[in-house]
C-alpha positions as a Markdown table, in Angstrom:
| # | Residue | x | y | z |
|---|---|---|---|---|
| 1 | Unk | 0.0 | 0.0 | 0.0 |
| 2 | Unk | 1.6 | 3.2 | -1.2 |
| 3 | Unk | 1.2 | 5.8 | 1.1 |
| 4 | Unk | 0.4 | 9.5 | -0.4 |
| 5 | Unk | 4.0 | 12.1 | -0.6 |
| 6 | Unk | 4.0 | 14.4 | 2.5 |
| 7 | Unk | 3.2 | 17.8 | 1.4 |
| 8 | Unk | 4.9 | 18.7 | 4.8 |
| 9 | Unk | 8.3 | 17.8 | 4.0 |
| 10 | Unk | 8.3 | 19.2 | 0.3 |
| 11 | Unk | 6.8 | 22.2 | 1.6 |
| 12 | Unk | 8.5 | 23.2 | 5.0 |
| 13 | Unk | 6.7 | 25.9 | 6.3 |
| 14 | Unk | 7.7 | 28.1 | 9.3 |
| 15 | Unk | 6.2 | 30.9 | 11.0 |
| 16 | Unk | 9.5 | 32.3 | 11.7 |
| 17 | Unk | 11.2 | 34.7 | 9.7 |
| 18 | Unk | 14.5 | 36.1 | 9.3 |
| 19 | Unk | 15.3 | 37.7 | 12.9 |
| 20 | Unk | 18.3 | 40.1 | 13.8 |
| 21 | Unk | 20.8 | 38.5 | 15.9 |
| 22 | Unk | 21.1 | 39.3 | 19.8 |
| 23 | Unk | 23.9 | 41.3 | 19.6 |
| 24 | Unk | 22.0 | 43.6 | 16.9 |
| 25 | Unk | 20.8 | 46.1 | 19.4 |
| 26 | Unk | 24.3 | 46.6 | 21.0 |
| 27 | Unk | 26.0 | 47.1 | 17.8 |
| 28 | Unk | 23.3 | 50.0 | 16.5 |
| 29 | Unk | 23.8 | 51.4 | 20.2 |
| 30 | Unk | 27.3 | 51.5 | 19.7 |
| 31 | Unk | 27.5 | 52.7 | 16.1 |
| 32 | Unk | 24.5 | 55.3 | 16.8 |
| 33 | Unk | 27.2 | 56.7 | 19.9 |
| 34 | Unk | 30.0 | 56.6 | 17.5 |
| 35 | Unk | 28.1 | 58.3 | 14.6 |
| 36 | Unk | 26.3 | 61.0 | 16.8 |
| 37 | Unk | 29.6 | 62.0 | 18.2 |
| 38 | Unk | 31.6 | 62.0 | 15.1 |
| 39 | Unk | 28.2 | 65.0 | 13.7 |
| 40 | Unk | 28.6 | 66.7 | 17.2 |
| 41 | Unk | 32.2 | 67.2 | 16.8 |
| 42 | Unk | 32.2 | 68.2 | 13.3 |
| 43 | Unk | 29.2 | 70.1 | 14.0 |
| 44 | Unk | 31.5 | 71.7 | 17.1 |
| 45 | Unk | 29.3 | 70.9 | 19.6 |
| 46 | Unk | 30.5 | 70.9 | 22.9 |
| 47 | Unk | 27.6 | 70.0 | 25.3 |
| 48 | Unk | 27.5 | 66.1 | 26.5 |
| 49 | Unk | 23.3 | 66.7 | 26.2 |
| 50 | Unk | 23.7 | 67.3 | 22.5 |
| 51 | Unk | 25.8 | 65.1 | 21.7 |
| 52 | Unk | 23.3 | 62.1 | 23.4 |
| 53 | Unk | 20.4 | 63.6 | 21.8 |
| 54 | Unk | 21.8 | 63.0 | 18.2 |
| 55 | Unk | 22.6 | 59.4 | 19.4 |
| 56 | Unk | 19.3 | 58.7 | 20.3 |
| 57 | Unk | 17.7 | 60.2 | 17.8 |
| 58 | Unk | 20.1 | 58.1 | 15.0 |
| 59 | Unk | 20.2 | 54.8 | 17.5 |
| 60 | Unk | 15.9 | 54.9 | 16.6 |
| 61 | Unk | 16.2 | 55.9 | 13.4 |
| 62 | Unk | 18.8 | 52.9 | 12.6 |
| 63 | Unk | 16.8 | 50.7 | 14.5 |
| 64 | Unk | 13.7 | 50.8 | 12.8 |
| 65 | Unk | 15.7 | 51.2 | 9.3 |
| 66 | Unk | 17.7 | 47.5 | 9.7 |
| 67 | Unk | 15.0 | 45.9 | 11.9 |
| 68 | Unk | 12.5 | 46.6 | 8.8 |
| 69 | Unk | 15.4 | 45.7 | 6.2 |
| 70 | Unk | 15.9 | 42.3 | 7.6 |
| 71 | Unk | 12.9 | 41.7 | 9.6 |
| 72 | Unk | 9.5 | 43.5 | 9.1 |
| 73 | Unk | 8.0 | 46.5 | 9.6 |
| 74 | Unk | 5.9 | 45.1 | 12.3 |
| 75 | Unk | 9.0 | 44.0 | 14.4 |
| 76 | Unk | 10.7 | 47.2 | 13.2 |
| 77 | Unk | 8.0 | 49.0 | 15.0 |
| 78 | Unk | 8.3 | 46.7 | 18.0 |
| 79 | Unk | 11.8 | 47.1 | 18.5 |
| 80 | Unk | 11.4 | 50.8 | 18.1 |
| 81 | Unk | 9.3 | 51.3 | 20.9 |
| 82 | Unk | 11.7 | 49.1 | 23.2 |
| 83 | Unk | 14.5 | 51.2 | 21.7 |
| 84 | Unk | 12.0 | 54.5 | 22.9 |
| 85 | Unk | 11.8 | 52.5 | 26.5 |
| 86 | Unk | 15.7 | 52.4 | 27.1 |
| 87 | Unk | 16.2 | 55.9 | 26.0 |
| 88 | Unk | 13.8 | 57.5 | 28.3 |
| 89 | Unk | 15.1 | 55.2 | 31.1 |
| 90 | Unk | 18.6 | 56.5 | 30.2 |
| 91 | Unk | 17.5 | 60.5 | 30.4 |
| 92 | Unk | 16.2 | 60.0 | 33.2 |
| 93 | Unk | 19.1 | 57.8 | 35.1 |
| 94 | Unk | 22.2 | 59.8 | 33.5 |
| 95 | Unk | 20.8 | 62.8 | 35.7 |
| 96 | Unk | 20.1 | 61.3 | 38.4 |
| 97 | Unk | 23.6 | 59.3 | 38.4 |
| 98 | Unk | 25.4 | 63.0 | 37.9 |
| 99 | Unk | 23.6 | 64.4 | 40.9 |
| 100 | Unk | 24.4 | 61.9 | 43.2 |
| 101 | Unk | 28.0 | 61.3 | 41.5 |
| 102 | Unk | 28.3 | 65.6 | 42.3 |
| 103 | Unk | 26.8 | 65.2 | 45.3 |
| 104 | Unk | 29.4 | 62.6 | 46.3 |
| 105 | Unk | 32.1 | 64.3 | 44.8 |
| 106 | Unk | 31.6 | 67.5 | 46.8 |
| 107 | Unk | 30.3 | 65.9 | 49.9 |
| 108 | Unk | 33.3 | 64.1 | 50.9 |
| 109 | Unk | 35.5 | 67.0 | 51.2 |
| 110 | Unk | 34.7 | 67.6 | 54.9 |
| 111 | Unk | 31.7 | 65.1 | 55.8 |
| 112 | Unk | 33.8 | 63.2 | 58.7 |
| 113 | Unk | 32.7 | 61.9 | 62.2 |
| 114 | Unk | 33.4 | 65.8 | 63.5 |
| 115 | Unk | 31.3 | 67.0 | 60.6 |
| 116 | Unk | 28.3 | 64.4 | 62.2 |
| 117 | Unk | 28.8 | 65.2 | 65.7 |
| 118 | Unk | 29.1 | 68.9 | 65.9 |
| 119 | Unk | 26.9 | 72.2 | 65.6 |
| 120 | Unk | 27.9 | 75.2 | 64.2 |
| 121 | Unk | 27.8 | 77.2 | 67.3 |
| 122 | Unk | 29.6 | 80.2 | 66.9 |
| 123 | Unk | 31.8 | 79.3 | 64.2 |
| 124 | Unk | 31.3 | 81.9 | 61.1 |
| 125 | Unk | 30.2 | 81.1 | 57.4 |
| 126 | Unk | 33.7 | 82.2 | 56.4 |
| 127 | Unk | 35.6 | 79.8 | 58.7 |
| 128 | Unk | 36.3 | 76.8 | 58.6 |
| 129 | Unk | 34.9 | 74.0 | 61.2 |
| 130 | Unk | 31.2 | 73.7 | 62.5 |
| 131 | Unk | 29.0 | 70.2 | 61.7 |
| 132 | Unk | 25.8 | 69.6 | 60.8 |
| 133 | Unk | 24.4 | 67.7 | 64.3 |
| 134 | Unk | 22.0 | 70.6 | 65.2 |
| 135 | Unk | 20.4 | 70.1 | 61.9 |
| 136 | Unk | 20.2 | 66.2 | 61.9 |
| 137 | Unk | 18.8 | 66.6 | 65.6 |
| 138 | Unk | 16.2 | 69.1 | 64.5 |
| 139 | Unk | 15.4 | 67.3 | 61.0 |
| 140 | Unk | 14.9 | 63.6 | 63.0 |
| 141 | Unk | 12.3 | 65.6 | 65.6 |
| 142 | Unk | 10.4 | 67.7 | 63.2 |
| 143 | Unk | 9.8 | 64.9 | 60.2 |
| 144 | Unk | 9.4 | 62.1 | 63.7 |
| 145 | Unk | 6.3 | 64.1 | 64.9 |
| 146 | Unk | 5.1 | 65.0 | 61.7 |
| 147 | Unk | 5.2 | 61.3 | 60.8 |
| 148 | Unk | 3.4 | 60.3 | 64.5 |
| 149 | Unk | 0.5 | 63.2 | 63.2 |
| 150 | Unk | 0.2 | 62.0 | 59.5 |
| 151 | Unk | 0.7 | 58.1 | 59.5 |
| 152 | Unk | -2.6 | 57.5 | 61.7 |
| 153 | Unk | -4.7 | 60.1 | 60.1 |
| 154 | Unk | -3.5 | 59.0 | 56.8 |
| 155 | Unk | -3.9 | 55.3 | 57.2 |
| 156 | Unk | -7.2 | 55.6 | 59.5 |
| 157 | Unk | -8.8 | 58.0 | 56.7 |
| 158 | Unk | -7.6 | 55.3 | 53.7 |
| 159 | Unk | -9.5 | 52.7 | 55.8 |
| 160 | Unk | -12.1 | 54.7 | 55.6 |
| 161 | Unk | -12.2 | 55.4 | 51.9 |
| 162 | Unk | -11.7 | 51.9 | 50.9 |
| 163 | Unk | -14.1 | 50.0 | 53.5 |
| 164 | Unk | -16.7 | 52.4 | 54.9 |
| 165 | Unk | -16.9 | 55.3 | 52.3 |
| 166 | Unk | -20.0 | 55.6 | 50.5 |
| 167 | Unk | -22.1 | 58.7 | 50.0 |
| 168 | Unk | -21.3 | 62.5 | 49.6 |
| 169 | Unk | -19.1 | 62.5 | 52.9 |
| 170 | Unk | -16.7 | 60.1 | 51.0 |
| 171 | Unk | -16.7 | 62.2 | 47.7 |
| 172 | Unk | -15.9 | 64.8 | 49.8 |
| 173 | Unk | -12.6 | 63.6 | 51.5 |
| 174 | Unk | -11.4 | 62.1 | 48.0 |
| 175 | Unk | -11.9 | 65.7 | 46.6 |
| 176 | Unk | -10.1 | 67.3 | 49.6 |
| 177 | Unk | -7.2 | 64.7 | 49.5 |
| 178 | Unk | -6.6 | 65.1 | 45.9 |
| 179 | Unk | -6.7 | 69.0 | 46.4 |
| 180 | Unk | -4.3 | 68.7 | 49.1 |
| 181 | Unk | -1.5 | 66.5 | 47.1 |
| 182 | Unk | -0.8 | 69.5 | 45.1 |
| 183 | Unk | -1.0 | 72.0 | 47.8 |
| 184 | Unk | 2.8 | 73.9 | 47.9 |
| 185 | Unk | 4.8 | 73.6 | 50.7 |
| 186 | Unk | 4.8 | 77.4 | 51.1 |
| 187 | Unk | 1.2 | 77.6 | 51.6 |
| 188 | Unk | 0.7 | 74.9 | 54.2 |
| 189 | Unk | 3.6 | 77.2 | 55.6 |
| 190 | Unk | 1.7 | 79.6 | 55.7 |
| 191 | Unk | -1.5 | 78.2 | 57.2 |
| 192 | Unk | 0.4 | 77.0 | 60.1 |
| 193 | Unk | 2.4 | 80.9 | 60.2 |
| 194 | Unk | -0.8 | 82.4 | 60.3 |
| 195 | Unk | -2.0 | 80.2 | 63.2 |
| 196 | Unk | 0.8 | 81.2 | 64.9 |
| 197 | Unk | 0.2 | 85.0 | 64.4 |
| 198 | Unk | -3.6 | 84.5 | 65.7 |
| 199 | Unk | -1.4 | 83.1 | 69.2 |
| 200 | Unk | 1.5 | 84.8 | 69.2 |
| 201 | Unk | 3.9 | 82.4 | 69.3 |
| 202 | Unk | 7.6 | 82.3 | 68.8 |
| 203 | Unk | 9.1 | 80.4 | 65.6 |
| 204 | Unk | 9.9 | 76.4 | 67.7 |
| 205 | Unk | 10.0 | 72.9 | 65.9 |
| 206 | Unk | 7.1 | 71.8 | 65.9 |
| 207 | Unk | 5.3 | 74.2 | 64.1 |
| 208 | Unk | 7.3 | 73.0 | 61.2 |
| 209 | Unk | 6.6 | 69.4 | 62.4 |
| 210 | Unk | 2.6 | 70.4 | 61.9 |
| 211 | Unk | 3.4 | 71.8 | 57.9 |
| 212 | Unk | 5.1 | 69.0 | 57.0 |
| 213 | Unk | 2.1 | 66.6 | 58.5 |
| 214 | Unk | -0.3 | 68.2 | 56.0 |
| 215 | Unk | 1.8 | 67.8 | 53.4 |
| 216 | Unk | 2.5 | 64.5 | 54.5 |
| 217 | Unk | -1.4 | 63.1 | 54.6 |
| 218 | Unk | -2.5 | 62.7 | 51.2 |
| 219 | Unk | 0.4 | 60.8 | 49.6 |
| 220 | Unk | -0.5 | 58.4 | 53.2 |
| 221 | Unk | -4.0 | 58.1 | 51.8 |
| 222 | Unk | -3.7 | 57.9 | 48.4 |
| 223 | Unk | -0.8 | 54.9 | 49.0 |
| 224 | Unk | -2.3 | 53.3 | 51.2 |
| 225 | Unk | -6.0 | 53.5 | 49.9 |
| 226 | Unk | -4.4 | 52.0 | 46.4 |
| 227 | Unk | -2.5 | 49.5 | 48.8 |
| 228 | Unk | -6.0 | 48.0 | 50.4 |
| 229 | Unk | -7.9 | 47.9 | 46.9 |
| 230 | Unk | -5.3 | 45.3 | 45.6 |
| 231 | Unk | -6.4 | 42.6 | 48.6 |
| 232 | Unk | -8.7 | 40.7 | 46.8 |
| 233 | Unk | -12.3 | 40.8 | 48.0 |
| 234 | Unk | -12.6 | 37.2 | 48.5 |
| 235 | Unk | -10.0 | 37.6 | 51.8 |
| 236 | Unk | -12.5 | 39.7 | 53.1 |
| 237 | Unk | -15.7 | 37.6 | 52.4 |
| 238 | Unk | -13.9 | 34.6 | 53.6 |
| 239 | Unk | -13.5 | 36.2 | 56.9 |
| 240 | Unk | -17.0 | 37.6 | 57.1 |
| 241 | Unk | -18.5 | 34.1 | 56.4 |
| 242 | Unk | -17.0 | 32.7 | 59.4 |
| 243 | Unk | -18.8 | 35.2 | 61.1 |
| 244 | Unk | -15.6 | 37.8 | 62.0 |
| 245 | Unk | -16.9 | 41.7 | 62.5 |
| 246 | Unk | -15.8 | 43.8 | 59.9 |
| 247 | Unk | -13.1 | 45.4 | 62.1 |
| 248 | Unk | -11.3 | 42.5 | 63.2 |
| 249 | Unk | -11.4 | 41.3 | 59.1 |
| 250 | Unk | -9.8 | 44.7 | 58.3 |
| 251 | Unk | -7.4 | 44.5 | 61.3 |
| 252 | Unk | -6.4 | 40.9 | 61.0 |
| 253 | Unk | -6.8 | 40.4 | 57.5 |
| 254 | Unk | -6.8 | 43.8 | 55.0 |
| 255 | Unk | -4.1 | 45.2 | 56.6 |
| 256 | Unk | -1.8 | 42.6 | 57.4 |
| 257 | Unk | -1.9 | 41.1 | 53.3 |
| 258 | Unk | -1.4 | 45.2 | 52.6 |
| 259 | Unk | 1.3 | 46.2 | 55.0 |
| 260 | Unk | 3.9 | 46.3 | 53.0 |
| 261 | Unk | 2.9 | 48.8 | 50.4 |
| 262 | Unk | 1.3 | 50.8 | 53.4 |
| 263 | Unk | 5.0 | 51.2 | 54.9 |
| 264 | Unk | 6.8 | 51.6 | 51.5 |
| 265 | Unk | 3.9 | 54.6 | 51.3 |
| 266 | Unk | 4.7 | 55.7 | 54.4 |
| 267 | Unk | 8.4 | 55.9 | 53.9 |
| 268 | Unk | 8.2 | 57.9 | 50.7 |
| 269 | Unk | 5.8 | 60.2 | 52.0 |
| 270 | Unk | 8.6 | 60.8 | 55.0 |
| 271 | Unk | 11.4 | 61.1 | 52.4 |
| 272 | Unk | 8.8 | 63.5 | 50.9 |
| 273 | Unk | 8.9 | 65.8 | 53.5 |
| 274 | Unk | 12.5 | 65.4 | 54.7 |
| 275 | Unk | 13.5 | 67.9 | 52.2 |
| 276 | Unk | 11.2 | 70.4 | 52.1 |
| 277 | Unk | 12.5 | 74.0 | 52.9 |
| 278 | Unk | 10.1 | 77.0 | 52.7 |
| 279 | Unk | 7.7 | 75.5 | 56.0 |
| 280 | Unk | 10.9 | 75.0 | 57.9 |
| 281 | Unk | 12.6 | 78.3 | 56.7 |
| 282 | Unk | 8.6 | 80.0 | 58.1 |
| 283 | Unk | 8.1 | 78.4 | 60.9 |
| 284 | Unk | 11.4 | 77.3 | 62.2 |
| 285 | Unk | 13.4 | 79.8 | 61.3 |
| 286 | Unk | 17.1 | 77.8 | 62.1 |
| 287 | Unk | 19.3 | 77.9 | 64.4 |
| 288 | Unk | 23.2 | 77.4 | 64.8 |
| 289 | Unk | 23.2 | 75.9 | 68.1 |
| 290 | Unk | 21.8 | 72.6 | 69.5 |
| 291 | Unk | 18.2 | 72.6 | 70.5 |
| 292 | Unk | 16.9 | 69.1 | 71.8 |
| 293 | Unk | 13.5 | 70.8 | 72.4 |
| 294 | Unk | 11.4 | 70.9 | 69.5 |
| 295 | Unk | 8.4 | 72.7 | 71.5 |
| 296 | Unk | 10.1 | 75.8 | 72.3 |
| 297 | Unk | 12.8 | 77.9 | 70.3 |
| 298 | Unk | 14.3 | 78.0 | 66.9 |
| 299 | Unk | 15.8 | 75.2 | 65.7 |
| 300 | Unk | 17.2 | 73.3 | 62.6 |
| 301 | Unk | 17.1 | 71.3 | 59.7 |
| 302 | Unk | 19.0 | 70.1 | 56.9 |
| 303 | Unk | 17.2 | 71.3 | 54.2 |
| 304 | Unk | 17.4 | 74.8 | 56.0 |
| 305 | Unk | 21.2 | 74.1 | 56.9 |
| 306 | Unk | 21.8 | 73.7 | 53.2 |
| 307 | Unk | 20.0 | 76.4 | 52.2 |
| 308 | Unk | 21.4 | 78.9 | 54.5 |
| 309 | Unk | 24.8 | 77.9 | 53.9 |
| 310 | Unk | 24.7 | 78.2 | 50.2 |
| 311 | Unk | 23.4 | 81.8 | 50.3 |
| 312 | Unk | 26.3 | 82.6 | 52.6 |
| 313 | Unk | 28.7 | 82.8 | 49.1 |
| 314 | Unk | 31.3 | 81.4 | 50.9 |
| 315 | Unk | 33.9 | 79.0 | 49.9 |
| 316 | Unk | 33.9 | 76.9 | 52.9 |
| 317 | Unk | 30.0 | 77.6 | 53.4 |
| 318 | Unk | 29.9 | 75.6 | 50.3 |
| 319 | Unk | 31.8 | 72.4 | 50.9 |
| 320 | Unk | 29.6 | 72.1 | 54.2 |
| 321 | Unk | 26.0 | 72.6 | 52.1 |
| 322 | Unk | 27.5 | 69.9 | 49.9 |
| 323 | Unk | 28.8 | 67.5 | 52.4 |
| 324 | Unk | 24.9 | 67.9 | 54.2 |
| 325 | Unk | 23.3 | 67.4 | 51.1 |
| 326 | Unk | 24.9 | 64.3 | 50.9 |
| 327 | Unk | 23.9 | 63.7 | 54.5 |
| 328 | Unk | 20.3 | 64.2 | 53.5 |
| 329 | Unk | 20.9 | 61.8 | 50.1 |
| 330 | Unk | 22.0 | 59.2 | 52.9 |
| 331 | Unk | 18.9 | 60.1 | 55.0 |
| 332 | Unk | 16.6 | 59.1 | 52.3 |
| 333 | Unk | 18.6 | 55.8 | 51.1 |
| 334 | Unk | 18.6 | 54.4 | 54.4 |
| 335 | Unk | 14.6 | 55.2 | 54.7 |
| 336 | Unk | 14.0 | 53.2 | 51.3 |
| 337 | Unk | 16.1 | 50.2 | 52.4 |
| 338 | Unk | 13.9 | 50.3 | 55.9 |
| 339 | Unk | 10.7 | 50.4 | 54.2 |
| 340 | Unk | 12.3 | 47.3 | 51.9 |
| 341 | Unk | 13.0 | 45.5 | 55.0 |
| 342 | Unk | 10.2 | 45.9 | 56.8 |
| 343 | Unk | 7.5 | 45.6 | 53.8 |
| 344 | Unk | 9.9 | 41.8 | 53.3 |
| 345 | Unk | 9.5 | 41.4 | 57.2 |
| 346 | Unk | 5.8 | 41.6 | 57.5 |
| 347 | Unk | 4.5 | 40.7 | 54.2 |
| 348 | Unk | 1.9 | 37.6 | 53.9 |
| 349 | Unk | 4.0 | 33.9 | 54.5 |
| 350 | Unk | 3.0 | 32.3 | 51.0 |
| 351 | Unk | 3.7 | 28.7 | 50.5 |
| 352 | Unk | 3.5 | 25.8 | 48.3 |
């Protein structure tokens, strides 16, 4: 019995065409840099920014030009877009990199133990000497208290939102929250100034600690409100079937599953706030010396410290708002990796 010529092996068919190779990408990269900086130079161009931009732009347009060549236009289009992806992650890195890599650079100079431990006291902008522990002291207070003000509300008022709110009472704190995430520093400055106008009181720490609350509550609520909606539903009816109150579900359930983007929110809200100026430079006014007392008296910050010392136009004024700014950078990395390890620490056990 003769059995009928497969058409499959005359007629191979494949739905895979001709495909760049994995190196492709690296080599237009590479050519795109060389090119772009052989037009900026005989262009005489002299700014690094430039001479990126034209290897961008010719890194794209080579791109789609040999990915449609050899591939298709589809796939030309698709690596295109990816190519538009690593571009815009690479403006916004590269600035980032050459502030901290500045920041570093600068820092250094005279950021030492003495630097940590000391205050300014009565050393002069022009000499030489003075630390930054005043303004760590006042900057750990003011954004502690603001955090002990804004973390409850925020979190409490999120609960709300997400398992209570119905009606015009909730439409009304979603509008108010969203009104207040783009509130300016200055004017929540200025609320709490004029409050202290109305009692004549004297410029102390925690009236900055009470600005940088409210500007501290909405990012809480909107994080942490976006941070309960992603606990499925079906957590919540399983608890209420067994007959749990709602307030133990959202205490032993909702917020346990959610904890970890709640603190992440938390922590960015704090590293929010740790470097805002214009309430501090309002209501606290700075200080050189050491003031442990944030209810009574000027005191410090960092942002202020660095502000203040780099309008003083002085050389060594300079290397010291440097060497805190870096202080500050630290600040906020150590923050981020806290939040990491706690969100890690108390997230849900999962297991096979």
């Amino acid at each position: 019995m003769s059995t009928a010529p497969s058409l499959t092996a005359k007629h191979p068919s494949s739905l895979r065409g001709a495909r760049l190779p994995k190196w492709a990408p690296w080599a237009i990269a590479a050519g795109s840099v060389a090119v772009g900086v052989g037009i900026s130079a005989a262009a005489g161009l002299h700014s690094s920014i430039q001479w990126a931009l034209i290897a961008a732009i010719l890194h794209i347009l080579g791109t789609y030009v040999i990915a449609a060549r050899v591939e298709n236009r589809r796939q030309a289009k698709d690596r295109v877009v990816t190519s538009l992806v690593w571009v815009a992650f690479l403006l916004a890195v590269v600035p980032l990199a050459s502030l901290v890599w500045s920041t570093v650079q600068r820092g250094v100079k005279v950021l030492d133990i003495y630097f940590l431990s000391h205050s300014m006291g009565v050393v002069a902008d022009s000499e030489t000497g003075g630390g930054i522990y005043h303004a760590i002291l006042g900057t750990l207070e003011q954004v502690g208290l603001a955090t002990l003000i804004a973390a409850p509300v925020g979190v409490l008022t999120a609960i709300y939102l997400v398992e209570y709110g119905r009606g015009g009472l909730a439409r009304a704190v979603t509008f108010f929250v969203d009104v207040m995430t783009g509130i300016p520093s200055i004017v929540a400055g200025l609320f709490i100034l004029s409050l202290m106008l109305m009692f004549d009181l004297e410029p102390f720490g925690f009236a900055g600690s009470l600005a940088l609350a409210i500007l501290m509550m909405p990012v809480v609520v909107r994080s942490t409100e976006e941070m309960l909606k992603l606990v499925p539903n079906e957590l919540r009816e399983a608890s209420l079937a067994l007959g749990v109150p709602k307030w133990r579900t959202i205490l032993k359930v909702v917020l346990p599953t959610s904890i970890g983007g709640i603190t992440t929110g938390i922590m960015l809200s704090i590293a929010r706030i740790a470097g805002e100026t214009a309430p501090v430079l309002l209501l606290v006014f700075g200080s050189k010396f050491i003031n442990a007392n944030p209810f009574e008296g000027a005191q410090a910050s960092l942002p202020l410290y660095i502000y203040q010392q780099y309008g003083s136009g002085e050389a060594t004024a300079y290397d010291r708002a440097w060497a805190a700014s870096l202080t500050l950078i630290a600040f906020v990395m150590i923050l981020n990796l806290v939040a990491r390890g706690i969100a890690r620490w108390k997230a849900p056990k999962t297991g096979r």
